[in-house]
N, C-alpha and C positions, 0 to 999 in steps of 0.2 A: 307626708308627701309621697305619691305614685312616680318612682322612681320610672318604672318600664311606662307608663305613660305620657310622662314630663319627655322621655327618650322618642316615644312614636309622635307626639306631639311635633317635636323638633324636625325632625327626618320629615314630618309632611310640608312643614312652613319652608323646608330646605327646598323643596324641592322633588321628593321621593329621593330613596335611596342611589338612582340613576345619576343624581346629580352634586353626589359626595365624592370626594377624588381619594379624599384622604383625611383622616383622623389622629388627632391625638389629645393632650390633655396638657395641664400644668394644676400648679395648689388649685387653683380659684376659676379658671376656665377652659370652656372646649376651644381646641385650637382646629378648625377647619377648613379643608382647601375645597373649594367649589366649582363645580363645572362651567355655570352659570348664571354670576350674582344676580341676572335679571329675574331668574326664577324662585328667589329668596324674599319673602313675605317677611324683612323687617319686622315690621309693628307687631303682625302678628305672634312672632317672635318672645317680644317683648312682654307679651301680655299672657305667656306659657307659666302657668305657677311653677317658681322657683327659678325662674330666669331675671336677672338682676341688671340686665342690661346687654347689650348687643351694637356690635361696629366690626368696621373692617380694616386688617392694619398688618403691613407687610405682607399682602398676598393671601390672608385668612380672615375666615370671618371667625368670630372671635363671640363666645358667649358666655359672660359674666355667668356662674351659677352658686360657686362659694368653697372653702375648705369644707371638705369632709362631706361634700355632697357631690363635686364634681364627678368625684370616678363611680361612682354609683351609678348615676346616669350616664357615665362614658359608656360604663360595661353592657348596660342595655341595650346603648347604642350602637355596641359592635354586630351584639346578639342579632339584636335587628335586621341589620347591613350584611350579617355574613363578613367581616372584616375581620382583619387581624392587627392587634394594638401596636402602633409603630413610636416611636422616640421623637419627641421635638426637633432632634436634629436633623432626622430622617424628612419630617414633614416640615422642616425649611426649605430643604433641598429642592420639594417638589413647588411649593409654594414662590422661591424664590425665579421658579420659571413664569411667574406671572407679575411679577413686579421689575417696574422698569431702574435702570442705573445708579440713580438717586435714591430711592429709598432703598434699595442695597447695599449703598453707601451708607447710609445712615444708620440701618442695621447692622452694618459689619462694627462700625463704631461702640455700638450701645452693645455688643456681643466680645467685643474687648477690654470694654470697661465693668460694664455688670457684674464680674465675677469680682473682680478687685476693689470694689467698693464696699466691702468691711474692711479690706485692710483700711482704706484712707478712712473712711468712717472711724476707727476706733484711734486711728492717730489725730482727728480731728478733735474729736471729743478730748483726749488726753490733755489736747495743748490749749484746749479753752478753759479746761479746767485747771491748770497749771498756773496761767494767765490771771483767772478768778484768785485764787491763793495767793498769786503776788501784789494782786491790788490790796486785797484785803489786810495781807501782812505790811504793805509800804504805807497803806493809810490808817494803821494802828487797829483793824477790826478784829485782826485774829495774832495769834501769840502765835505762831507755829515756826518749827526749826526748818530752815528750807536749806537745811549742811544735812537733815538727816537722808538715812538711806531712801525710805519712801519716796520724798519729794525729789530728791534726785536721779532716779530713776522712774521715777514717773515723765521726768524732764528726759530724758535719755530713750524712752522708746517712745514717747509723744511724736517724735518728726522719725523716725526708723522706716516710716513706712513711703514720706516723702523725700530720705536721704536718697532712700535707693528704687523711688521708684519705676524707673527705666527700665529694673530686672521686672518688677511687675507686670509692666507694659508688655517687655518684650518675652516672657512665657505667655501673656495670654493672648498675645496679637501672634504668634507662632500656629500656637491652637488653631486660631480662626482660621490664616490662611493656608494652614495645611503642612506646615513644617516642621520644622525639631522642634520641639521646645525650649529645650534645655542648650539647644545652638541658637532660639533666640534668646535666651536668658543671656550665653556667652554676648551676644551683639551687643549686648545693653553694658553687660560688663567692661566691654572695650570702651564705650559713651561714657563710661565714668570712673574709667582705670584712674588711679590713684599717681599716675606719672603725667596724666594731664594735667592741666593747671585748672582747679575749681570753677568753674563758671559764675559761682555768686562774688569770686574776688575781682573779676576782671571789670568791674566797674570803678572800684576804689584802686587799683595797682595796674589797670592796665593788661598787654599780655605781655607775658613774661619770653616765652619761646616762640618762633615764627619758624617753618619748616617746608623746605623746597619741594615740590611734590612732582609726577608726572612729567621727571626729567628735565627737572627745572623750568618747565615753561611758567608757574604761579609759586605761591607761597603762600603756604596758609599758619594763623596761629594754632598750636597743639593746647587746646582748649577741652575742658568737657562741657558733657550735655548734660548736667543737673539739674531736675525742676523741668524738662522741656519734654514734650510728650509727641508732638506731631512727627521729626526726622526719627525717632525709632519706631515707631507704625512703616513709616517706608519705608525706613531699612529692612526691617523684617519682613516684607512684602516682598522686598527685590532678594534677600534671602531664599524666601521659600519656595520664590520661581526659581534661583539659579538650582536651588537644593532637587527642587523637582525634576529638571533641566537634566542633570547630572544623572542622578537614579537611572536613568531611562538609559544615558549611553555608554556609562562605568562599567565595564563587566562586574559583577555579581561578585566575583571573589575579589576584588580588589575596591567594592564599593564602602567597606565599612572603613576604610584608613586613605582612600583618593576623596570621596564626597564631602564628608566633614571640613576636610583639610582647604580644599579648594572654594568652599564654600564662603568660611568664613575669610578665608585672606581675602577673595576679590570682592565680598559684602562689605568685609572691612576697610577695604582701600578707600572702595569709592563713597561709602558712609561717612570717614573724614574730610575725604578732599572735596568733594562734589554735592553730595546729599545733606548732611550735616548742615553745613553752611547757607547754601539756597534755605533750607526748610528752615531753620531757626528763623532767617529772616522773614519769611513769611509766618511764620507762627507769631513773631513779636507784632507782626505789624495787623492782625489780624487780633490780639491781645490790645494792643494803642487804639484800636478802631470803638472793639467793644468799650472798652474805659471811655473813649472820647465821649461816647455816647451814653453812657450812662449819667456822664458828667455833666453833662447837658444843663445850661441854666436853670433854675427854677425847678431843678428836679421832672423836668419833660421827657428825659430819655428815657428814665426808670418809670414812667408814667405809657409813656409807648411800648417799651417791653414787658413791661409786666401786662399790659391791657393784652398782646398776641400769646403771650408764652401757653397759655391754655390754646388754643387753637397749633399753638406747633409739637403740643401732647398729642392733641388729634391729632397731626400726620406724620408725627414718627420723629419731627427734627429733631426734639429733645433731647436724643440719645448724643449728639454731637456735644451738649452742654459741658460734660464730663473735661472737657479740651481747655473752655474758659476757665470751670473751676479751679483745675489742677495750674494750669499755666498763671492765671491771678495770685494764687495760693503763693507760687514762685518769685512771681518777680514780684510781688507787690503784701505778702504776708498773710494776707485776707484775700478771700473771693467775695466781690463785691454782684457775683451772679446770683448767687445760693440764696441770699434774702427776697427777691424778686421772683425766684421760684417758690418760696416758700411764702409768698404773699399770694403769689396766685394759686396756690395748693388750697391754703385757708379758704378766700374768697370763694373757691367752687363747696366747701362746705357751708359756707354763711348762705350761700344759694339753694342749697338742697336743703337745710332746717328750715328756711322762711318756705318752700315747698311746703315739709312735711308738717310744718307749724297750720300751715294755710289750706291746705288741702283738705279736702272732703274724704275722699277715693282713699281706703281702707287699703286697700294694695300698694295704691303710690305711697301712702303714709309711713307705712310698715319697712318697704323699700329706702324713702327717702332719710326717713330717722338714722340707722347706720350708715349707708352712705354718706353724711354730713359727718358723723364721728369718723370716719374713716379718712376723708378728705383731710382735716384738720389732723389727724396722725401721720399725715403727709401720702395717703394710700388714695391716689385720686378718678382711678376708673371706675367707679361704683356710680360716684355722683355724678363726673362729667357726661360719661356714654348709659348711666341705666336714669337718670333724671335731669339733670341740665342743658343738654344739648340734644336732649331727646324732647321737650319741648321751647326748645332756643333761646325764650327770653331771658329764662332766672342762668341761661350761661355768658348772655351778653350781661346780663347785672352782675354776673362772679368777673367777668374781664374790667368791668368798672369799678367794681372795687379791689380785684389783683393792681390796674392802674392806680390806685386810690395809695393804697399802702407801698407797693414799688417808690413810686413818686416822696412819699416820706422817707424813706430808705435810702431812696440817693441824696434827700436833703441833707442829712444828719450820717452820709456816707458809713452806714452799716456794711459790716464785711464779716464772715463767717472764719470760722478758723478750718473749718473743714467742709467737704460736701456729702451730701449723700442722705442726709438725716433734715427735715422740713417739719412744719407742724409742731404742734407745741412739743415735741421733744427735739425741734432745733434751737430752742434756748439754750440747748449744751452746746453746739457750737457758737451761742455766743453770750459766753459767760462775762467777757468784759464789758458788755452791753446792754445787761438783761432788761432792764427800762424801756431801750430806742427797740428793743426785738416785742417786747410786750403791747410794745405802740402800735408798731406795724402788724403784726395780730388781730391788734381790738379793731384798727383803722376797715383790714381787707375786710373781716366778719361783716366789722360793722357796716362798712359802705353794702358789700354784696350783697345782703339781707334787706337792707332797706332797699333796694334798687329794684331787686326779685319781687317786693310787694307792692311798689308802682307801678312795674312795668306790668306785673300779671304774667298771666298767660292760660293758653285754653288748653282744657286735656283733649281734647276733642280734637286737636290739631297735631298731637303727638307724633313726631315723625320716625 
């Protein structure tokens, strides 16, 4: 591959160089901010050797090219441009000036959560695998000592990452919005100070303590926020405005011991009495809605979401997901979202094999073949944006068969023990399952694959 040409290639379908604002990179793609999208030759694009795919998302256009090739062609592309290489965060900044409220929102979400997604990941795994051991040991399969240290400890930081997740939240929701960290970290510790009364008891006991607030006009219970993820995002939000607030009018030599201080009391006040409260209840009811729906007779709810969830990959919603997982995960032991997602992850690989199975075009072939393994490893922008939705059918055939396997999944109410991991290595989150997970598997493949080779589709129409 001609690295410096793959690069001039690009810059010409961009546009010319006139019409780059800004540059940068990540493992597997260009990340760029454009002057112009009208003047961006798409297709063309696409059809650049060593371009894997190409879409536009959160204010960048975005071009699939792969590990270990991307910066190769970035550097050319600077060479070319005269530019200087700037930080993903750098060119958010500038990109997020082009994206309206909503998908800011939903990037600010997926920018809070993405980072702390091996921890839940690796606590996920832990406790399906835990889970697996005890069936096996209560239904006589396996001899194993579940008093030894091992498995005891394995049981012991299997949920460590969902005891205290709130600190997770609230260091990496600080980050985003510009605050302390580690004064969100304290916020989250207040949420689940150890003189509150546990939030997962208060259904079986009831609350224990009730406490006059605000000069006795209400009364709230002294409750924690355990398992709850929405009122410490706000909290640390209205944090990092007051934090910010502060900075500005503290004199300088009194800002390292008035800021802090003041910060956290009146974040903390109103985070008990006022914020806490509201936001749980919206969060629960928002959590009762999804469930409703999933639960849906005949398994139609899981049959409607799974048929969109590919389409709200496309525009970013996805990132919000992180909210149902964790909160399912909470009140309810399983996240009965994670299987749905991981049906429709499949099915856009069952779509891009029956491509790369059916296809002629030596290019699309070569493309399509990894992007189906990649898909099905749960890694889904290869196949969706460089072959499925680039010519539309075989991705309306992956939403028919994500619907296909979702819809089995809330049959037979599959729930994951963790999020984060999809594709045939989310079988480790559901180890007590592994039958109803391999179903729903063979179901999406298989629906998608067949669908992709009825419906067709023309290369020639490649959008």
């Amino acid at each position: 591959m001609d690295y410096k040409k793959t690069a001039e290639l690009i810059l010409k379908e961009l546009g010319g160089k006139e019409n780059l604002v800004s540059s940068a990179h990540c493992a597997t793609r260009l990340r760029l901010v454009i002057a112009s999208n009208d003047k961006v030759n798409k297709v063309a694009l696409e059809n650049i050797e060593g371009v894997k795919g190409v879409f536009f998302a959160s204010g960048q256009l975005q071009i699939i090219i792969g590990t270990g090739t991307v910066n190769k062609v970035y550097d050319e592309l600077l060479a070319l441009t005269g530019g200087k290489e700037v930080s993903k965060e750098e060119l958010k900044k500038v990109a997020n000036a082009n994206t309206n409220k909503f998908k800011q929102f939903i990037k600010v979400l997926g920018d809070i959560f993405v980072p702390i997604i091996p921890a839940i990941v690796s606590g996920g795994l832990m406790m399906g695998l835990t889970e697996a051991i005890m069936f096996c040991v209560n239904n006589g399969f396996m001899d194993i000592n579940t008093q030894g240290s091992v498995f005891v400890f394995l049981k012991l930081f299997s949920n460590a990452a969902y005891v205290f997740l709130p600190i997770l939240i609230g260091f990496s929701a600080a980050k985003v919005f510009g605050g302390n960290r580690y004064l969100g970290a304290v916020m989250a510790m207040i949420m689940i100070h150890p003189e509150l009364q546990n939030a997962w008891t208060v259904s079986s006991e009831g609350y224990h303590v009730m406490q006059s607030v605000w000069g006795g006009l209400y009364e709230i219970p002294l409750v924690g926020y355990q398992g709850h993820v929405i009122p410490i995002i706000i909290s640390v939000w209205i944090m990092s405005k007051i934090e910010a607030k502060l900075h500005k009018i503290v004199p300088e030599m009194f800002d390292l011991f008035i800021t802090p201080f003041i910060t956290i009391f009146v974040t903390g006040y109103l985070t008990l009495t006022m914020v806490g409260p509201v936001f749980v209840f919206v969060e629960n009811a928002v959590l009762t809605g999804v469930q409703q729906l999933i639960t849906l007779p005949f398994g139609i709810g899981g049959f409607l979401m799974g048929g969109i969830y590919a389409s709200t990959v496309v525009t970013g919603v996805h990132h919000m997901y992180s909210i149902i997982d964790l909160g399912q995960i909470s009140q309810y032991g399983y996240t009965y979202w994670l299987p749905i997602a991981s049906a429709a992850n499949v099915a856009q690989g069952g779509a891009a094999l029956a491509v790369a199975i059916k296809t002629k075009n030596a290019k699309l072939k070569s493309l399509a073949f990894p992007a189906a393994v990649s898909a099905m490893l749960g890694i889904t922008e290869p196949a969706i944006f460089g072959v499925n939705l680039r010519y539309f059918k075989p991705f309306i055939a992956a939403s028919i068969g994500a619907g296909a396997g979702a819809l089995y999944a809330s049959i037979v109410e599959l729930g994951a023990t963790g999020t984060g991991v999809t594709g045939v290595f989310g079988i480790l989150l559901h180890l007590h399952a592994p039958i109803q997970y391999i179903m729903l598997f063979a179901i999406s493949l298989g629906v998608a694959f067949i669908m992709t080779l009825v419906l067709g589709w023309k290369e020639d129409d490649a959008k």
